[in-house]
C-alpha positions as a printed Julia matrix, in Angstrom:
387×3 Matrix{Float64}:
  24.44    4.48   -8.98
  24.39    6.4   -12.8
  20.75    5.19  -13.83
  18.06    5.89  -16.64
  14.71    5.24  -15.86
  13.32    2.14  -18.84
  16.59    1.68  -20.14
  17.6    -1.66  -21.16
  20.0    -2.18  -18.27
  17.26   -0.9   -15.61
  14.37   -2.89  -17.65
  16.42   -6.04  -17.03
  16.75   -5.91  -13.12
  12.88   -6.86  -13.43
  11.85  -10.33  -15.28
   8.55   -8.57  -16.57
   7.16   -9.67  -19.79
   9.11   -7.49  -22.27
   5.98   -7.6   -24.86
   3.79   -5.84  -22.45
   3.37   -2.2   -21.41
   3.15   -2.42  -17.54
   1.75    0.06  -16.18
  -0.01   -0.93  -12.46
   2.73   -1.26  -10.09
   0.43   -0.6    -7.75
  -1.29   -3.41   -7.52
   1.16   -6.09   -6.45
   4.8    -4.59   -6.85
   7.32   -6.11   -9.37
  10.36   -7.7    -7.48
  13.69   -7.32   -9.12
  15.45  -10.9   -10.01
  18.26  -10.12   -7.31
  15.95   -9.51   -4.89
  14.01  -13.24   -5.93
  17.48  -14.52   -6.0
  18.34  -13.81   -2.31
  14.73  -15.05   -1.05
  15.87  -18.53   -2.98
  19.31  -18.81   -1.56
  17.41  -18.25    1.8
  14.63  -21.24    1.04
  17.51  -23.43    0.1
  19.32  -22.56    3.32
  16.08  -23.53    4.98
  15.75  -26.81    3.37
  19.18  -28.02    3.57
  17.94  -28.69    7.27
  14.26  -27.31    8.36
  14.86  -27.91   11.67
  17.7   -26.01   12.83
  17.13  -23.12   10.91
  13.41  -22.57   11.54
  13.34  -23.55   15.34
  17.03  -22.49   16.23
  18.29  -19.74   13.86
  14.98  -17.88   12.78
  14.5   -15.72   15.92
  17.95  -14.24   15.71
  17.07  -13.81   11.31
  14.04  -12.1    11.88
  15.58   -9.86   14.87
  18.32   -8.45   12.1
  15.47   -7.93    9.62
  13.11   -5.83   11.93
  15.96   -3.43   13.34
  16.67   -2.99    8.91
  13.2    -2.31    8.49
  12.88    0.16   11.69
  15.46    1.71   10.34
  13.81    2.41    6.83
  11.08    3.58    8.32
  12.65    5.33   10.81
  10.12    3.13   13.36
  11.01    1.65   16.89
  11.74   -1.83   16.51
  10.2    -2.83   19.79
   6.9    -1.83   17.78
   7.48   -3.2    14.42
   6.1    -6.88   13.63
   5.76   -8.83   10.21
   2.28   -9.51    8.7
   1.58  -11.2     5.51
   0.14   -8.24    3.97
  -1.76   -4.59    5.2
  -5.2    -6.43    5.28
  -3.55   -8.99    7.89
  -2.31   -5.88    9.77
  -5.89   -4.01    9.51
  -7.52   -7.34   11.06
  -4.89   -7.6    13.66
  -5.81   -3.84   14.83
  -9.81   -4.63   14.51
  -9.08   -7.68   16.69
  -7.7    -5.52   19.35
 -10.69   -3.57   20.61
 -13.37   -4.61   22.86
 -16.42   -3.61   20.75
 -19.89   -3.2    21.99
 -22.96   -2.55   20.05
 -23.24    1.16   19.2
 -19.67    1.67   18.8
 -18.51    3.33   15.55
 -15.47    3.02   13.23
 -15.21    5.95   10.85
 -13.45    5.6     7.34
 -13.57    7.27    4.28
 -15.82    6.36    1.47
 -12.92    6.19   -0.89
 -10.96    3.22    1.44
  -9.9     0.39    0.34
 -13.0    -2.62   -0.4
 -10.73   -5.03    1.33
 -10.93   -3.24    4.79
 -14.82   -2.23    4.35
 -15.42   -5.78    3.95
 -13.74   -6.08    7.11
 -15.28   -3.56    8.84
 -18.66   -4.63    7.6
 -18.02   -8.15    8.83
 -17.21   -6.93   12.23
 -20.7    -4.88   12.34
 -22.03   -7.67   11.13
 -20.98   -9.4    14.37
 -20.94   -6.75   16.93
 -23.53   -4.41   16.13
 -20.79   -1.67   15.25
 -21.56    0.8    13.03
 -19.46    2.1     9.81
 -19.25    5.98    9.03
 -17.99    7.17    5.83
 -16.54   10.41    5.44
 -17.36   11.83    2.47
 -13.61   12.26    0.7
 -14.57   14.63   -2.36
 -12.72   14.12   -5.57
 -11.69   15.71   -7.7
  -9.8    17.06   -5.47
  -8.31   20.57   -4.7
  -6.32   20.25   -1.35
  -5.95   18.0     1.15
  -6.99   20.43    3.87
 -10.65   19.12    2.23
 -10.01   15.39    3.37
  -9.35   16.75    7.39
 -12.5    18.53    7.02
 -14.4    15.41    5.93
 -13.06   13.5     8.76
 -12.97   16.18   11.49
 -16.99   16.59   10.75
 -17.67   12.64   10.93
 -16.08   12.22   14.65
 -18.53   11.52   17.13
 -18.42   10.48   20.5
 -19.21    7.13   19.37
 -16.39    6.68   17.1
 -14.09    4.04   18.62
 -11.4     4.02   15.77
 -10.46    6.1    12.52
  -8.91    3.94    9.75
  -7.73    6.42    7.23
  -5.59    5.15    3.84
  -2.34    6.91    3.63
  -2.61    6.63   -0.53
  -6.09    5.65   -1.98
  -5.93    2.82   -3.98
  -9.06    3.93   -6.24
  -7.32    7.29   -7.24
  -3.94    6.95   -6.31
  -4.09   10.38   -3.65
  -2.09   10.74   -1.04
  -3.95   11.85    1.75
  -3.29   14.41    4.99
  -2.62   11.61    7.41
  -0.66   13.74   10.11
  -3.23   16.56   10.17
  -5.82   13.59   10.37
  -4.19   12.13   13.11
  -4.05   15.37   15.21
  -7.91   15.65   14.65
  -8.59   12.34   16.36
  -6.02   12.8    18.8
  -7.89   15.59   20.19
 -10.92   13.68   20.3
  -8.89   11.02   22.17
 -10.08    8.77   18.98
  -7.67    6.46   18.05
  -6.32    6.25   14.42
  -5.06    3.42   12.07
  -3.08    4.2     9.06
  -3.68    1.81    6.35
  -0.41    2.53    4.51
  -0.75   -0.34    2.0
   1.08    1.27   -0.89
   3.34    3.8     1.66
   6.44    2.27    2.23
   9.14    3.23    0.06
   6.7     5.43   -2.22
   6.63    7.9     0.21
   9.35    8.9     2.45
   8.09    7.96    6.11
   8.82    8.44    9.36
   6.85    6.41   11.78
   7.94    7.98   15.06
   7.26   10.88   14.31
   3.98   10.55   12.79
   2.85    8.75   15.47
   0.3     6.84   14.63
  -1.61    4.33   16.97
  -1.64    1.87   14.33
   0.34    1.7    11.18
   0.31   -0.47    8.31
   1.93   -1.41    5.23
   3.39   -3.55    1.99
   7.18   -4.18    1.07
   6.15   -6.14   -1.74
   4.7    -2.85   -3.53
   7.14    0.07   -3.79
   9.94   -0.98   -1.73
   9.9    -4.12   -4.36
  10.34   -7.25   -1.85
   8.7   -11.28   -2.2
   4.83  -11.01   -1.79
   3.9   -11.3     1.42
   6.03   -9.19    3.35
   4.21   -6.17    5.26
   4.5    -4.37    8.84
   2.24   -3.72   11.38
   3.68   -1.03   13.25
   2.1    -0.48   16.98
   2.36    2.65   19.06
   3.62    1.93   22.86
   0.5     2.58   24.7
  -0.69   -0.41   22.53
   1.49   -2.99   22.5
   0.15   -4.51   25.6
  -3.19   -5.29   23.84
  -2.07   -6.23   20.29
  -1.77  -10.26   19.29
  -1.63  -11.65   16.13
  -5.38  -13.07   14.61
  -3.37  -16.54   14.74
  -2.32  -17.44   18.14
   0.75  -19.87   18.92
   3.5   -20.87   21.15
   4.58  -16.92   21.63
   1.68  -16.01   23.14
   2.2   -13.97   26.05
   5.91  -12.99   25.2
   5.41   -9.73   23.63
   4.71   -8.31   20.7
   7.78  -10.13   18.53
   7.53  -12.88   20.23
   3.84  -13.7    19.06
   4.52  -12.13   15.77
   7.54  -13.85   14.51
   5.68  -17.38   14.84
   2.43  -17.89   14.01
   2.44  -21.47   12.65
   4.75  -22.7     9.89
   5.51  -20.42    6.95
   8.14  -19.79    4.77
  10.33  -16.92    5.83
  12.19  -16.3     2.74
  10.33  -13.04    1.85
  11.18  -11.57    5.04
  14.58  -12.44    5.19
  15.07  -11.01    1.71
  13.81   -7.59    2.35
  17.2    -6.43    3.36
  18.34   -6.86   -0.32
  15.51   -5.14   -1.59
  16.47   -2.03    0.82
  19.74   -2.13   -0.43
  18.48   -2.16   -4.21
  16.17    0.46   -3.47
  19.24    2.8    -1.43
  21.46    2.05   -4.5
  19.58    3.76   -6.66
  18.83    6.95   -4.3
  15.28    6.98   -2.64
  14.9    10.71   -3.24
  15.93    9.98   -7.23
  13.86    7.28   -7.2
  10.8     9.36   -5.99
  11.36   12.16   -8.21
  12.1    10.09  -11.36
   8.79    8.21  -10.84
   6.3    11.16  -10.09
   7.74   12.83  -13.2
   7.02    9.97  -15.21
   3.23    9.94  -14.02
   3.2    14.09  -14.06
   3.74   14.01  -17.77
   1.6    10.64  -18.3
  -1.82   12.06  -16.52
  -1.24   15.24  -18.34
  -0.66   13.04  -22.16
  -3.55   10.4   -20.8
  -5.91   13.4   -20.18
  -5.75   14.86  -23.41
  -5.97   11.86  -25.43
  -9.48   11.04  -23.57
 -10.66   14.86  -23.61
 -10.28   14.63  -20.21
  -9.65   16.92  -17.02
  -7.48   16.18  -14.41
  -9.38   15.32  -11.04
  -6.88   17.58   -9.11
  -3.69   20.31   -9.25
  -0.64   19.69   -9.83
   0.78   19.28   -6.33
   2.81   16.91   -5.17
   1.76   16.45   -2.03
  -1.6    15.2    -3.34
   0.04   12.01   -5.25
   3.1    10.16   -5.63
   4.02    7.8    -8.57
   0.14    6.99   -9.08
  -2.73    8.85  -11.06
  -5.93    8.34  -11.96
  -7.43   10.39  -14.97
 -11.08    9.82  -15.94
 -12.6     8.41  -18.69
 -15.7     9.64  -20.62
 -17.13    7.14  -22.31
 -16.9     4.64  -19.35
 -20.02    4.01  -17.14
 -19.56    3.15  -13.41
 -19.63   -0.49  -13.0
 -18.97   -2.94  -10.34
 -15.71   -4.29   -9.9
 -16.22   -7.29  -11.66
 -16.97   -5.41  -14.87
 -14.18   -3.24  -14.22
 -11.46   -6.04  -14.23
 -13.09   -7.08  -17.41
 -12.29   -3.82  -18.69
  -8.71   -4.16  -17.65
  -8.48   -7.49  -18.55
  -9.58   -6.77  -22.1
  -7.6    -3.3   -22.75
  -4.37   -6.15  -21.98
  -6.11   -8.64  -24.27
  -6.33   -6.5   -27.2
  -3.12   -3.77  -26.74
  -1.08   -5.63  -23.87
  -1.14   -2.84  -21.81
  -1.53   -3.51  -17.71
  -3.34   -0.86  -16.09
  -6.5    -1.16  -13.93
  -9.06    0.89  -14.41
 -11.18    1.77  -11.31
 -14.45    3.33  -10.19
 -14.97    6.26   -7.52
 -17.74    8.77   -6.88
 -20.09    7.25   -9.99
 -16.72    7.4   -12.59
 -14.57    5.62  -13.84
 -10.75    6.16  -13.96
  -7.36    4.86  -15.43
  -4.92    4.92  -12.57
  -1.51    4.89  -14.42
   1.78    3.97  -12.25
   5.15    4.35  -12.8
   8.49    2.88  -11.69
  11.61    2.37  -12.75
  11.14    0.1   -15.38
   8.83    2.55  -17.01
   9.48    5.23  -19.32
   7.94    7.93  -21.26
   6.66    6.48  -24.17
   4.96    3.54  -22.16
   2.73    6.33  -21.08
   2.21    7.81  -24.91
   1.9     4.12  -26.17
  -1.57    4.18  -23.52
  -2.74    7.27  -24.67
  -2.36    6.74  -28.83
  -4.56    3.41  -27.35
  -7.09    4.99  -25.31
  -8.03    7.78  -28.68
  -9.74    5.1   -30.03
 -10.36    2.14  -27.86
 -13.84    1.53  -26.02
 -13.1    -1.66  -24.7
């Protein structure tokens, strides 16, 4: 497929609001109006009768949609299951252990404040206790982040959660050389890959992971709601879904694929969105979007006076950024989304703007839909604007 990044004819594959600038992928996706399409031919094929299709004809569905997805991901489908979204799959995995007080579950300081809430709650309950390794940013290699973890493994560490991309800066971290770390501890490791999927290339088998999580619905563009829990075969045996129902005890898809009533639509349009998303070339795709955000940090940063938290390597990010900004105080997240909420008030431009080590950041995103002078439109902004 011939294609140009924010031209007209890719802009209109999306139904964003043409009068803003958006900017935060990241956050929740953007699914493309074919994609939506197919998800509502699929509810319509549902309700035309409920019955047959969701106690008779869903099993085989959702069969044909895992061995698609195992195939993207180049996973085994025996060990790939549908969750709502990565936090679902991070509470399935912290449901699986037997924990005792004393036990420890190490994670870095930068993860996610969904899944230290959920750690937190689980010491809360068990007397566990939560390490953070110290993840130092800015940032000049990612040989720094194995460090951090290798020195914060003890023999009371029970489980390593480590993000595949931080949300807060937008890194992508060393997970494999992470992973061999614990291994040698005989630690166990769960990769929270909530923005992974499609924004990085992935191979699942091969990395190996005891747990693996992740989102469609952000860079692979699918229907919120659609995310994988992918579980390593020494595992599987001990894994159940947090909501228990009439497939308990019949492996891993058979408790996964029904938990209660939902609407499967998402998941059976996730195909479409793979075929979208191989259209366009995942490699072009990829390249196209981490050039947009190498020339936006670099445009962003000089607007603000800024420097740029780490080198220009792509193995270190993706199609996210973060740049800092000066005049910004660390604030809680509250005050933060009233920073972001008021930057799209006054300009609207969507991009969040996020606190890490006492600073505050602008994490720019980029994907198709984007183009160059979205990027220069946020900078001529942020010269002058204080919020």
């Amino acid at each position: 497929m011939n294609w140009t990044p924010g031209s007209p004819a890719i802009t209109a594959l999306w139904g964003l609001d043409p009068a803003a600038t958006f900017l935060n992928h990241g956050s929740f996706g953007a699914t493309p109006r074919s994609v939506l399409a197919a998800q509502a031919r699929w509810r319509d094929e549902m309700e035309r009768q409920p019955v047959l299709f969701l106690a008779r004809r869903l099993p085989a569905l959702m069969e044909t949609v895992r061995a698609r997805v195992a195939a993207f991901l180049h996973a085994d489908p025996a060990g790939l299951v549908p969750v709502q979204n990565a936090t679902t799959g991070v509470a399935t995995v912290l449901h699986t252990f037997d924990w005792v007080p004393g036990d420890e579950i190490l994670l870095a300081d930068s993860t996610y404040n969904a899944v230290k809430q959920a750690c937190r709650a689980l010491a809360e309950r068990y007397g566990v206790g939560v390490v953070e390794a110290k993840v130092p940013f800015p940032l000049t290699s990612g040989a720094e982040v194995t460090a951090a973890f290798a020195a914060a493994i003890t023999d009371r560490t029970k489980l390593v959660i480590v993000d595949h991309v931080v949300s807060a800066t937008g890194c992508v971290l060393p997970v494999a050389d992470i992973l061999a770390v614990a291994r040698a501890r005989g630690v166990p490791v769960l990769v929270d890959g909530a923005h992974a999927p499609a924004l990085l290339p992935l191979d699942l088998t091969a990395l190996d992971a005891d747990f693996y999580t992740g989102n469609l619905h952000k860079w692979l563009c699918t229907p919120k709601g659609t995310a994988i829990l992918s579980v390593a075969p020494r595992w599987r045996a001990r894994v159940h879904p947090v909501a228990i129902s009439h497939g308990y005890g019949t492996g891993l898809a058979g408790e996964f694929d029904w938990t209660g009533t939902f609407d499967p639509s998402a998941w059976l349009a996730v195909p479409d969105a793979i075929d979208l998303f191989e259209a366009f070339g995942p490699d072009a795709v990829r390249a196209s979007n981490h050039a947009l955000v190498r020339a936006g940090r670099v445009e962003i940063a000089e607007a603000l006076g800024a420097e740029l938290p780490h080198p220009d390597d792509p193995s270190l990010y993706a199609a996210m950024a973060t740049i800092p900004v000066p005049w910004a105080r660390d604030a809680s997240g509250r005050a933060l989304g009233a920073l972001t909420g008021a930057l799209y008030e006054a300009h609207r431009i969507e991009v969040p703007f996020t606190s890490y080590d006492d600073r505050v950041w602008v994490r720019i995103a980029a994907q198709l839909y984007n183009k160059p002078a979205d990027y220069t439109r946020l900078a001529d902004v942020l010269r002058t604007w204080r919020g």
